[in-house]
C-alpha positions in Angstrom: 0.0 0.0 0.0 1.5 3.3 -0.8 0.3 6.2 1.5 1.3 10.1 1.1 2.0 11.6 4.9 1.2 15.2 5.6 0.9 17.3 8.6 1.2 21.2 9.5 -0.8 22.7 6.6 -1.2 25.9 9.0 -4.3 27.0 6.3 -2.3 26.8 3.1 -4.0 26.2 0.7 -1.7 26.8 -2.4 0.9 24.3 -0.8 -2.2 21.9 0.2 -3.3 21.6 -3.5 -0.1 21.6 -5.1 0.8 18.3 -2.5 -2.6 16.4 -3.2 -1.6 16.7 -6.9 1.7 15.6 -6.7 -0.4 12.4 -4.2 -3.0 12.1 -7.5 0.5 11.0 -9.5 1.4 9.4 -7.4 -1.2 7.3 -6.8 -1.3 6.6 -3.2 -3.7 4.8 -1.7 -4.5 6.2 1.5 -3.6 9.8 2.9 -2.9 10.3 6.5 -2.6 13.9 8.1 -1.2 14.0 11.4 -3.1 17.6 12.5 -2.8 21.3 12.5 -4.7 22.1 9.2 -5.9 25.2 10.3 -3.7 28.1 11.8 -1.3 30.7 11.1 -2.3 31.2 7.4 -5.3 33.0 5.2 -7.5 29.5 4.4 -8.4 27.6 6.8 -11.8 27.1 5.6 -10.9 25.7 2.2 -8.4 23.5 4.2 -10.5 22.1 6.2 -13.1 21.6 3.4 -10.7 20.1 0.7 -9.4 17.8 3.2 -13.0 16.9 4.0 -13.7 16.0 0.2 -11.2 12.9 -0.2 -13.7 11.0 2.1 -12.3 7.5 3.2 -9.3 8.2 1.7 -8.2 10.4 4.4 -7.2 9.9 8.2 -6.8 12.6 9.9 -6.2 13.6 14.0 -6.4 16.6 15.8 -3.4 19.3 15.9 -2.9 21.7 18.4 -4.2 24.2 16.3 -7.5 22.0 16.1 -7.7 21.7 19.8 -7.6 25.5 20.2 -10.7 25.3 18.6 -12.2 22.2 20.5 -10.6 23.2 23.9 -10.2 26.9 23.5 -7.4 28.4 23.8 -4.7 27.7 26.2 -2.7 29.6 28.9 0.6 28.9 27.7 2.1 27.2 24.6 5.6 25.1 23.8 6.2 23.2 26.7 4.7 25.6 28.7 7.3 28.3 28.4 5.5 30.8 27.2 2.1 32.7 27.1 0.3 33.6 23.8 0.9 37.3 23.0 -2.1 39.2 22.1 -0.9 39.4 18.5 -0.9 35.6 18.4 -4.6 35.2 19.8 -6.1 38.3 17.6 -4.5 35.9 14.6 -5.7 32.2 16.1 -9.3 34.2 16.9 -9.2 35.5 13.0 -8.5 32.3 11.7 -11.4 30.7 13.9 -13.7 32.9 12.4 -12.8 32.4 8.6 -14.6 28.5 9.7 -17.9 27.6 8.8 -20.1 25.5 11.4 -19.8 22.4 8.7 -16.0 22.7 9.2 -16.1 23.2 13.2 -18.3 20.5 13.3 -15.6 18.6 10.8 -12.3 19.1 13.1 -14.5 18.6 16.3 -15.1 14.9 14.8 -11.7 14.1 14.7 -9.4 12.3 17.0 -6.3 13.0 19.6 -4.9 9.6 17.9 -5.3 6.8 15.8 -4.1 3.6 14.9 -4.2 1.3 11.9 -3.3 -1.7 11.1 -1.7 -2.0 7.5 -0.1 -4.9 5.8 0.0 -6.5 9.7 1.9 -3.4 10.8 0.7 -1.3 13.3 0.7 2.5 12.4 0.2 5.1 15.4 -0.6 8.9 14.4 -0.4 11.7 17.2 0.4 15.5 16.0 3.3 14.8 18.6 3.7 12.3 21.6 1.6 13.2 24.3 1.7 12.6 28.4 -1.2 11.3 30.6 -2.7 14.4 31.0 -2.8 14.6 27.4 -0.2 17.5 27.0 2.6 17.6 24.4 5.9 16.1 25.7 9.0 18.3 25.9 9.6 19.2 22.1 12.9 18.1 20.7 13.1 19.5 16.7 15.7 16.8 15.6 15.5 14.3 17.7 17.9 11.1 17.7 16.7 7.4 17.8 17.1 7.4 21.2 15.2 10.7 22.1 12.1 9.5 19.4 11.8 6.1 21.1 11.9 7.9 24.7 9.2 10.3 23.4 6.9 7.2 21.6 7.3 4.6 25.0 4.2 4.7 25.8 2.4 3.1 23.3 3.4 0.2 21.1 3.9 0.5 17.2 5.7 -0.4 14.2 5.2 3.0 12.7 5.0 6.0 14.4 3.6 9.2 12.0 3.7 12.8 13.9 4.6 16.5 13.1 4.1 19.7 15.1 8.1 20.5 15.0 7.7 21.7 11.4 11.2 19.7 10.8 11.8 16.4 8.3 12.7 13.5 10.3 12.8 9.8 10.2 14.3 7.4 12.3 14.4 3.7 12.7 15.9 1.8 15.5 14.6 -1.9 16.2 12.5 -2.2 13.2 10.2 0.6 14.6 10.0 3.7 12.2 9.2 6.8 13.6 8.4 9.6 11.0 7.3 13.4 10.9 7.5 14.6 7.0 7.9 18.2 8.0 5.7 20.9 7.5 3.3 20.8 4.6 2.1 24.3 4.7 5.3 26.7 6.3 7.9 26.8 4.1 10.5 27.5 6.8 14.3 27.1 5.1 12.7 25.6 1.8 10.9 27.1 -0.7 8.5 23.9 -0.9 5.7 22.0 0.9 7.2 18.8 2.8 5.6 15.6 2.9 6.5 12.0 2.2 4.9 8.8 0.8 5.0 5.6 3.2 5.2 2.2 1.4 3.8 -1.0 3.1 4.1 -4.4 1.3 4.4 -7.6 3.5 7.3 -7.2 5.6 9.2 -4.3 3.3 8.7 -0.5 4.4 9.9 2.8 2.4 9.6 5.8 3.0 10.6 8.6 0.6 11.0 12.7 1.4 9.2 15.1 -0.8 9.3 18.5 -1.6 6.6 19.9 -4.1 7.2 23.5 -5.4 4.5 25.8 -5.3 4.1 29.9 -5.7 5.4 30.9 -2.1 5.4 34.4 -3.8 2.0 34.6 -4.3 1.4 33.3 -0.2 3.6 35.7 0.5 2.1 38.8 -1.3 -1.9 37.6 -0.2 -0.7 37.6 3.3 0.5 41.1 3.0 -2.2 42.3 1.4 -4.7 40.8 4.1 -6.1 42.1 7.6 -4.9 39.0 9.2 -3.4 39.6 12.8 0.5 39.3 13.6 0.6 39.0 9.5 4.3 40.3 9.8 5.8 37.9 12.4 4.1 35.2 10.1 5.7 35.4 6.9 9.2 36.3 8.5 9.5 33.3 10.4 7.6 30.9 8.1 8.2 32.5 4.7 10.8 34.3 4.4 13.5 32.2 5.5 17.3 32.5 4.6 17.8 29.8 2.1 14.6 31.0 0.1 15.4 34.9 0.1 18.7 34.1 -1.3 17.2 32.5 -4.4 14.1 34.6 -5.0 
């Protein structure tokens, strides 16, 4: 079975299109999103509602950004160092807004976790690994085998799928695979949307590292050009990064 990973669309819906293409080529079988669809960007809505659209071919958990909706939003954010600034709830309350009740309805149906069983391998999806309480654990951005089976000890898996760092990385230690593609919808220190396709036939599993180009300009330029809150602090940190301004 060949299955295209995403996670971290953030409401991008140029980079969202442009990966569900380059999935119709491919011809996957199965899509799996581990969260944050919504957030950060100008369209949620028509996030939330393409995502909606491929039916049974989708799986799909909540994000952090999701449970801001389901939970509200919370005191503090990244391992509880920080608060939200009033910029950053003006732009989460914005975003909420942009959502139709079908859609709120849509991301309230969706679960903390899932598991599926694939060519007798166990797959376990999570935005990230989560404690008892059902808080993120301590974020580590690249972490080591070590550090990712630490992290994923509670629960028992062949694969583990995850995101919320916004970094690539795949590990494998014990036959256990533990992958986060990277953000699909900020473009931090690339100029393309991040995702993968995971194959699963008998005993073998690949996994292979995509990057899809897609008009970051025009992001760039409808953001600007919007009312959306804490717009500025968004596209320097998630589209304006180094390696892209040196080539644009």
């Amino acid at each position: 079975m060949k299955i295209g990973i995403i996670t971290d669309i953030h409401s991008n819906i140029d980079a969202l299109n442009a990966v569900l293409n380059e999935f119709e080529k491919e011809k996957v079988d199965k899509i799996i999103c581990c969260g944050d669809i919504v957030g950060m960007s100008l369209y949620p809505e028509e996030c939330v509602q393409t995502l909606k659209k491929l039916h049974d071919k989708l799986i799909c958990v909540l994000g952090n950004h999701e449970k801001y909706i389901t939970d509200g939003l919370p005191l503090v954010v990244h391992d509880d160092k920080r608060s939200l600034s009033e910029d950053e709830i003006n732009n989460h309350n914005w975003n909420h807004k942009k959502l139709s009740d079908d859609s709120i309805k849509y991301i309230k149906n969706l679960k903390l976790t899932d598991t599926l069983d694939i060519n007798g391998k166990k797959v376990f999806i999570v935005h990230y690994p989560m404690n008892e309480d059902k808080s993120y654990k301590r974020i580590i951005k690249e972490p080591i085998a070590e550090e990712i089976e630490e992290l994923f000890s509670y629960v028992d898996a062949d694969i583990y799928l995850f995101g919320h760092t916004h970094k690539y990385s795949v590990n494998k230690k014990d036959d256990k695979w533990y992958i986060n593609p990277g953000s699909l919808g900020c473009p931090k220190n690339t100029n393309a949307a991040l995702c993968g396709i995971l194959e699963i036939n008998n005993d073998e599993i690949k996994y292979k590292e995509l990057e899809i180009k897609y008009d970051i300009d025009n992001c760039i330029k409808e953001i600007e050009e919007s009312t959306m809150p804490f717009k500025e602090h968004i596209i320097s940190i998630f589209y304006k990064a180094k390696e892209y301004m040196e080539v644009s």
